[in-house]
Structure formats: C-alpha cells, structure tokens
C-alpha positions in Angstrom: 63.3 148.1 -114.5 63.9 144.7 -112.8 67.3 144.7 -111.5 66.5 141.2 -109.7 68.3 137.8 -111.0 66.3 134.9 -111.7 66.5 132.0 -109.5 68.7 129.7 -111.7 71.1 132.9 -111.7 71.3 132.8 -107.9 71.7 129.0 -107.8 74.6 128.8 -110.4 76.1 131.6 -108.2 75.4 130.1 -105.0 77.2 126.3 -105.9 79.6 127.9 -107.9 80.5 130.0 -104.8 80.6 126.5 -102.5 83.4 125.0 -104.9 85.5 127.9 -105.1 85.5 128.0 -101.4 86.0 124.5 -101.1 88.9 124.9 -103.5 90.5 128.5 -101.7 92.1 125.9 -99.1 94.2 125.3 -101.9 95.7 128.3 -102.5 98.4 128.6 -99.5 100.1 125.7 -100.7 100.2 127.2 -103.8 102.1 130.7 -103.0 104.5 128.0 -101.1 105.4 125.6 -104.5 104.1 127.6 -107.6 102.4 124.6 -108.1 98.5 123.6 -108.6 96.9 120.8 -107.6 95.3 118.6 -110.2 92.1 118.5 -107.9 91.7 122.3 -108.5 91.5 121.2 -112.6 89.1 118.2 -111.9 87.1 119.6 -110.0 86.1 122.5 -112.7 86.1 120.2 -115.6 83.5 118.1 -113.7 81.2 120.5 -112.7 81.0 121.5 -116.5 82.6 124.8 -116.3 84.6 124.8 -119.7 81.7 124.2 -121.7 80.6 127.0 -120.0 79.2 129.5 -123.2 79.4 126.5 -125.7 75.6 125.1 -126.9 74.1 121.9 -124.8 74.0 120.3 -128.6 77.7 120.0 -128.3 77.8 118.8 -124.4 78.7 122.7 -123.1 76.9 124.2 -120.6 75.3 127.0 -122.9 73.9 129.0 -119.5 72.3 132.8 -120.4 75.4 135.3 -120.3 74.2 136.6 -116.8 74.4 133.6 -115.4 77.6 133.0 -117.0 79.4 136.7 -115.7 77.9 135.7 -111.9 79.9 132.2 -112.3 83.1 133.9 -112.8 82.7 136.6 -111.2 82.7 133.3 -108.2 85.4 131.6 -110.0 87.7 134.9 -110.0 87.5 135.2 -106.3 90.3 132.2 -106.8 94.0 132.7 -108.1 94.2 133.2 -111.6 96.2 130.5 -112.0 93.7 128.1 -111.3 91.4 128.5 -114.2 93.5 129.6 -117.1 92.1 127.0 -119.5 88.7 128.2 -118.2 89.0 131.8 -119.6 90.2 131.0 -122.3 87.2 128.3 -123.5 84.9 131.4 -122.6 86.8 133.1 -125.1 86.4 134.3 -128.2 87.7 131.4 -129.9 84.6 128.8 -128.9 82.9 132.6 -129.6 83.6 132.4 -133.2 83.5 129.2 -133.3 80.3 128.6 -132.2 78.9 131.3 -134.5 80.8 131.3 -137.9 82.6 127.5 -137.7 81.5 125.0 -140.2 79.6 121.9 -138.8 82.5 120.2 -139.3 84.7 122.3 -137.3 81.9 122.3 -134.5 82.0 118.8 -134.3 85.6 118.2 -134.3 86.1 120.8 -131.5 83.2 122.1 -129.5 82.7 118.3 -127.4 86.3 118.3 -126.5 86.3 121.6 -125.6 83.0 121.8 -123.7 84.5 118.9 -121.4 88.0 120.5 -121.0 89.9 117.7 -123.0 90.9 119.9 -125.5 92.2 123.5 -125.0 92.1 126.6 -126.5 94.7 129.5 -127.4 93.9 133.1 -129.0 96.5 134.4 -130.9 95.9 138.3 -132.4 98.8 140.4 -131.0 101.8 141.0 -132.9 105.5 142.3 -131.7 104.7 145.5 -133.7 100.9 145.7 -133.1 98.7 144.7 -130.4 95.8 147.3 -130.2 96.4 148.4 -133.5 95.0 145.1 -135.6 95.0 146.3 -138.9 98.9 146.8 -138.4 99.1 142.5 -138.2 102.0 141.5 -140.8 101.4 137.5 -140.2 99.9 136.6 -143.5 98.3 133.8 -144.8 98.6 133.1 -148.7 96.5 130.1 -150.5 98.5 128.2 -152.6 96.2 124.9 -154.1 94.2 123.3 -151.1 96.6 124.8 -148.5 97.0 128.2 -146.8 100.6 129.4 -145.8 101.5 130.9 -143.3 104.1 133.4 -142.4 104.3 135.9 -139.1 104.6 136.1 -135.3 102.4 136.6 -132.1 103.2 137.3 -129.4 102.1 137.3 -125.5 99.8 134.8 -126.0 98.4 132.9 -122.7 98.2 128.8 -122.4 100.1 128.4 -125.4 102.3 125.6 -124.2 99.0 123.8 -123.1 96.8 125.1 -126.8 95.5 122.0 -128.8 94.3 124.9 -131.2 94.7 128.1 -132.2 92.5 130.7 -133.8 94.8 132.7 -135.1 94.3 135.6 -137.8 96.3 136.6 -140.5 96.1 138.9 -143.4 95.3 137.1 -146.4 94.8 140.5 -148.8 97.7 143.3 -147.5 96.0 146.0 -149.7 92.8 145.5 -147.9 93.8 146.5 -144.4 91.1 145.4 -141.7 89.2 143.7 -144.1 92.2 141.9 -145.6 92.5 139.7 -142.0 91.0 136.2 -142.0 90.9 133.1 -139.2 92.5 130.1 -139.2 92.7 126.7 -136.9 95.9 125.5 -136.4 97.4 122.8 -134.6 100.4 123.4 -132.8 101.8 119.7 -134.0 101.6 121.5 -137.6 104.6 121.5 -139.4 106.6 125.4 -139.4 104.9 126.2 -135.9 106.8 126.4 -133.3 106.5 128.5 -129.5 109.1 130.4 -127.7 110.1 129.6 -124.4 108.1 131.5 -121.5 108.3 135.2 -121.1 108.4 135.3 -117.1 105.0 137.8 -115.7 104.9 139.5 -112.7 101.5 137.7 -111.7 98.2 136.1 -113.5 100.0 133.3 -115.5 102.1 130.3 -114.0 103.9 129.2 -117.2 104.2 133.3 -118.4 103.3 134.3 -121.6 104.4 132.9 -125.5 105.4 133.9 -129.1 104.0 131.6 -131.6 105.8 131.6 -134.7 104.8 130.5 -138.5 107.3 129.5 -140.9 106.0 128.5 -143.9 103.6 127.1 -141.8 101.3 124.9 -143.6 97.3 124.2 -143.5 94.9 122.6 -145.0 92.4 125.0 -147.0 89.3 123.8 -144.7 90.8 125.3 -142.0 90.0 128.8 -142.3 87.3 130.0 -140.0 84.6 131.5 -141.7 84.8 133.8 -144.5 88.1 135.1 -145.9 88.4 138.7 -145.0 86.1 138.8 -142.4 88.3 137.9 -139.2 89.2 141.1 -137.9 85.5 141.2 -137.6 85.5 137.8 -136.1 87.8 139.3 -133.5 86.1 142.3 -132.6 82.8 140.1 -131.5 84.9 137.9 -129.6 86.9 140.5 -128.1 83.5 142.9 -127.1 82.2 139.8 -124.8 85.5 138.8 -123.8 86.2 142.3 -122.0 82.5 141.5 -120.0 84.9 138.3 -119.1 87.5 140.6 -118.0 85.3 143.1 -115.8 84.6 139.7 -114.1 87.8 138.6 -113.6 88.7 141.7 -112.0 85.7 142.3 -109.8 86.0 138.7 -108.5 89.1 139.5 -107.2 88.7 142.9 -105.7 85.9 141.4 -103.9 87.6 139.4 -102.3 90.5 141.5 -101.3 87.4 143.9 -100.6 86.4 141.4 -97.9 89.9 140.0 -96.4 90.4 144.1 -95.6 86.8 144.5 -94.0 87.5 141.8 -91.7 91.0 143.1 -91.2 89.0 145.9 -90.0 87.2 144.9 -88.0 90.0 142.5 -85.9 92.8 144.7 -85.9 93.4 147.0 -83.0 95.6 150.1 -83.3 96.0 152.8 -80.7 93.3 150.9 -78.0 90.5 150.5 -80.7 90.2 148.4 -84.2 90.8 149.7 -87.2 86.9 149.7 -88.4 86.8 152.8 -85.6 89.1 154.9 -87.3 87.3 157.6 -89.7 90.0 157.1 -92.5 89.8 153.5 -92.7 86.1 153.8 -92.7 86.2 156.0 -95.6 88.1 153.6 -97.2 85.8 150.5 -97.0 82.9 152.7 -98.1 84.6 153.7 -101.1 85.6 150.2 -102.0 81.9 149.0 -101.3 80.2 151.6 -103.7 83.1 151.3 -106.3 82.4 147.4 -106.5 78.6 147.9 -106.8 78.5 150.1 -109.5 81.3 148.5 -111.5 78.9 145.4 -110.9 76.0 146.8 -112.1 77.2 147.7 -115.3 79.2 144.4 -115.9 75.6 143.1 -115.9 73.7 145.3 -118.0 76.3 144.3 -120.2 75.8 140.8 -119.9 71.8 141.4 -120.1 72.4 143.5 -123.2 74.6 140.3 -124.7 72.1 137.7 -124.0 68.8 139.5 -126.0 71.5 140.4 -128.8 71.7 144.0 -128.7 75.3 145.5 -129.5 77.5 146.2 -127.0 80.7 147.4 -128.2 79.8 150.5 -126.2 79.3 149.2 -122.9 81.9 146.2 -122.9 84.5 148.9 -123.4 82.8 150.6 -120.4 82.6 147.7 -118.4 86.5 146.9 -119.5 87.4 150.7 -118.0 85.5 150.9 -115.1 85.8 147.0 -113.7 89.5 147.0 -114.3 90.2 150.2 -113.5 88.0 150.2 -110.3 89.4 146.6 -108.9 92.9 148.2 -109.0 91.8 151.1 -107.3 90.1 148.8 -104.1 93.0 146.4 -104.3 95.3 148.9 -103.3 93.3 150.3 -100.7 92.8 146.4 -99.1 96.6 146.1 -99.3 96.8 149.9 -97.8 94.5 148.6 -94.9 96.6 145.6 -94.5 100.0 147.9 -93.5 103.0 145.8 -93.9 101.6 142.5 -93.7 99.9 143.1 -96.7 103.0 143.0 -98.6 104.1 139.8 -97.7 103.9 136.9 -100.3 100.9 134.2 -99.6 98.8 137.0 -98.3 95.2 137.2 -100.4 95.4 141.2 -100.8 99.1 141.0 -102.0 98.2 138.2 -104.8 95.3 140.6 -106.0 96.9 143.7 -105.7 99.8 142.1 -108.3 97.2 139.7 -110.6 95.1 142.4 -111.3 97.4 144.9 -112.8 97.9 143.1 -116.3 94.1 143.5 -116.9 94.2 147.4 -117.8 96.2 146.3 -120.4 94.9 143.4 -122.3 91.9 142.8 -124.6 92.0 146.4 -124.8 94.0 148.7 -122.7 92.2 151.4 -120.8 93.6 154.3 -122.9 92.5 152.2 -126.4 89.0 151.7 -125.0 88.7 155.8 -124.4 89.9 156.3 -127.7 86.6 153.6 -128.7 84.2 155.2 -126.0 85.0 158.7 -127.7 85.1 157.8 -131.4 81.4 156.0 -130.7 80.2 159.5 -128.8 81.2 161.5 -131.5 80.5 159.8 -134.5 
C-alpha cells in the first residue's frame, strides 16, 4: 500500500498553503471589525478555488478528490468566515449538478459558479426535521409547466448571498424517501422570501437563514433530475460533503495544534517552558497522533471517492472521528494557552468556538453512529 501523494497533490498543497498564509495577516483585523476584506474573496476566486470539484469543460478546476481534501484542508487553517462561498461550491449542490443536471442546467450554472460569480445555497433541513429527511413537509406539486411550492428550511448557510438553491421537496407524500425531488430556484422568484439572520456563536458572519415558499412558483424545467429521486441526490452529495467537513475541522485543529506547540515551547512557568513539563507533553503527543490518524482516514476516503467505490461507510467515519477529534485538540491548545487563550482575537480561542457547530451538521455525530451501526449489522 502506497500511502505517498503524487507530486501535483503536494504542489496544490504546497501554493495553496503560501496563499493562506499570505492571507492569515488578515485575520486580526478581522476579530477587531467583524469585517472581511474583499482581498481575502479575490484572491480565492482568482486562484480558481470555487471551481474547485466542477469539470475543466465548464471552466472549474476539476482536481482528483485527494488533491481537493489537501487544499482545504490548507484553506481551513483560515477563519471560516473567509471562504463560506467556497464550501459551499464544493458542495453537494455543483455535486448533483454536475452528475444528474441537464446540459442546460450545466451550462447556465456550472461557468458562473466555477469562477465564483454566482453562488450557491443548500437547503434540506426543516424546523421539524433535520436528520430525519423523510420527515421534510416542503412539497412541491406540478400544476401545467410549473411546480409549486409550499414549506420552510431552515438554518441554511450563505443564504442572503445564494443566486440558487437546490432545494428538495416532496413531490409524492405517500412515498416517503422516495417521494423527495430537487429543484433550482432563484431567490428573485416570486413567493420566496429569507428571514432575517439567526445570530451563531462562531463559523458564519451573517448567521444562519429560514427560506420560506409560499406558493412559490417554478418553471417545470427546473427540477433537478428525476422526480423522486432527490433524497437520493442528497445522500451522494451529503457522503462527500462530510469528507469536506473532516477537512474543515482538521484544518483548523492543525493549526491551533501548532499555535499550542510553539506556546510550548516559549512559555516559561516555574523556571522552565512549558514543553518541559510531563503533562503538557502528554498533551501535544495526544493532539499529534489524534490529527494523524483522523488524517489518514479523511484520505482513504477521498482515495476511495476518486476511483468510485462507495463510501457512505467511511465519510460517516471520517465525519465522527475528524470532527470529533479536532474538538478534542482544540480544547487541549486553548488548555495549553491558560487564560490568554480565552481572550477574543486569539487563534486557539477562534478554533475552539468555530469548530463546535461541525458535530452537528451534515450529520450529527450521534446520527452517523446510528448509520455506522445500521451498515455493521445489516
């Protein structure tokens, strides 16, 4: 078994890593004013990063997944709040997009997406249902050459800055799971309409949505794929998406992981640095081994995505362990830090609070068990 990366891999990695530390010197000013600099945007958009999983034949990227989970594994090393629109065009709506849109759909979409022109919103989760799908009570109903639509999401990320959303609906109610089916919508579309922000405690800088549909009209064309099939749809998206999500927490825990060892290793308590006490040592050692073997399966999943083998399995591993695990070292780099690693514009404190939120979404930790254990025993 070759556990070596090729040398595009490392390259990708290696400039990817030079503009996220060019762009780090960014992120003081940012815990000052909330607010990001439209350099940070630019200078992702340019060096192609939205188009990131979307095919060369539409002007994206369309790098081998590896490659793509070492970039943002680099880009995650940055505050969330700096690449939303990024995540999300890795998502799975380009996902099913690329693989189930008509050509017409790919055309109208896929360029502007691939550059970062146009952005992208996801919208599953209901008020009464978020890991339970089948639960959904938006529906869609075809009346003529239109669908209608009727429902609510909510918590849904970038919605305020969306120019579409994939959004899924049940089109048969009798039919449960495979009554659900995907539609495009534009939020200009008449009967749509967002809430104001819900406030986070980290990750987002405009908070989260609801996105409502009122007799919400669209034209027939714009369902995505096959009626009935989008809870299937979702499920793809969502099994490469939590590989996305291992990313976006190891990035981060790596580098709280690294502010702590050099904390270490400058500190000096009691006549000698903190790197000479036992405990702290003990620490660091556990954090090291934790990321590497979180790593190591967030790219055997990757691998196992590329060459089209299924890996519902091990995404929800990777989803457990990665987010689970970058929690875990987060607190011990804010631990290490003592007080002053509770105070606000400190790296290990932003961590420590962005990184909660992603035990819970695409997938909570204790929904993915329940998926681990149902494939074990089946």
């Amino acid at each position: 078994m070759d556990f070596r990366l090729s040398d595009e891999s490392i390259a990708m990695q290696q400039s990817t890593r030079q503009i996220v530390n060019d762009l780090l010197k960014y992120e003081p000013a940012f815990h000052e004013t909330n607010e990001i600099p439209e350099v940070v945007d630019a200078t992702l958009r340019e060096a192609g990063y939205y188009g990131l999983t979307i095919p060369q034949e539409y002007g994206g990227l369309n790098v081998d997944k590896v490659s793509g989970a070492l970039v943002q594994l680099e880009l995650a090393r940055m505050p969330p709040q700096f690449w939303p629109l990024i995540r999300s065009a890795v998502g799975p709506t380009p996902h099913a997009l690329v693989r189930h849109g008509t050509a017409e759909q790919k055309n109208k979409w896929l360029p502007s997406i691939a550059t970062g022109e146009k952005r992208v919103c996801f919208a599953l989760t209901e008020p009464g249902g978020g890991s339970d799908v089948a639960a959904m009570k938006t529906t869609a109903v075809r009346k003529g050459d239109r669908w209608v639509l009727n429902g609510t999401k909510t918590f849904i990320s970038n919605a305020n800055q969306a120019d579409i959303f994939t959004v899924y609906a049940k089109t048969d109610t009798s039919k449960g799971r495979d009554g659900v089916s995907a539609f495009l919508i534009e939020p200009h579309t008449k009967g749509f309409s967002i809430s104001k922000p819900m406030k986070t405690m980290g990750w987002m800088v405009d908070g989260l949505f609801e996105v409502a549909f009122d007799n919400c009209e669209i034209p027939v064309e714009n369902i995505l794929g096959e009626e009935g099939r989008g809870f299937y749809y979702a499920l793809e998206g969502l099994s490469e998406a939590r590989i996305n999500v291992g990313c976006q927490a190891l990035g981060g825990a790596d580098i709280a992981y690294e502010h702590a060892l050099q904390h270490a290793k400058d500190r000096k308590t009691f006549g000698v640095t903190l790197a000479d006490h036992q405990a702290i040592q003990h620490m660091l050692a556990d954090m090291a081994m934790e990321l590497h073997t979180a790593r190591l399966v967030l790219l055997e999943a990757a691998w196992g995505c590329e060459h089209n083998i299924d890996v519902r399995l091990k995404s929800s591993y990777v989803k457990v362990l990665c987010t689970e695990a970058a929690n875990r070292v987060a607190d011990k780099a804010l631990q290490i830090f003592g007080g002053s690693g509770y105070i606000r514009g400190m790296v290990v404190e932003r961590v420590f609070r962005d990184l909660r939120v992603l035990r819970i979404y695409e997938g909570a930790s204790e929904i993915q068990r329940n998926m681990i254990a149902k494939q074990l025993l089946k």
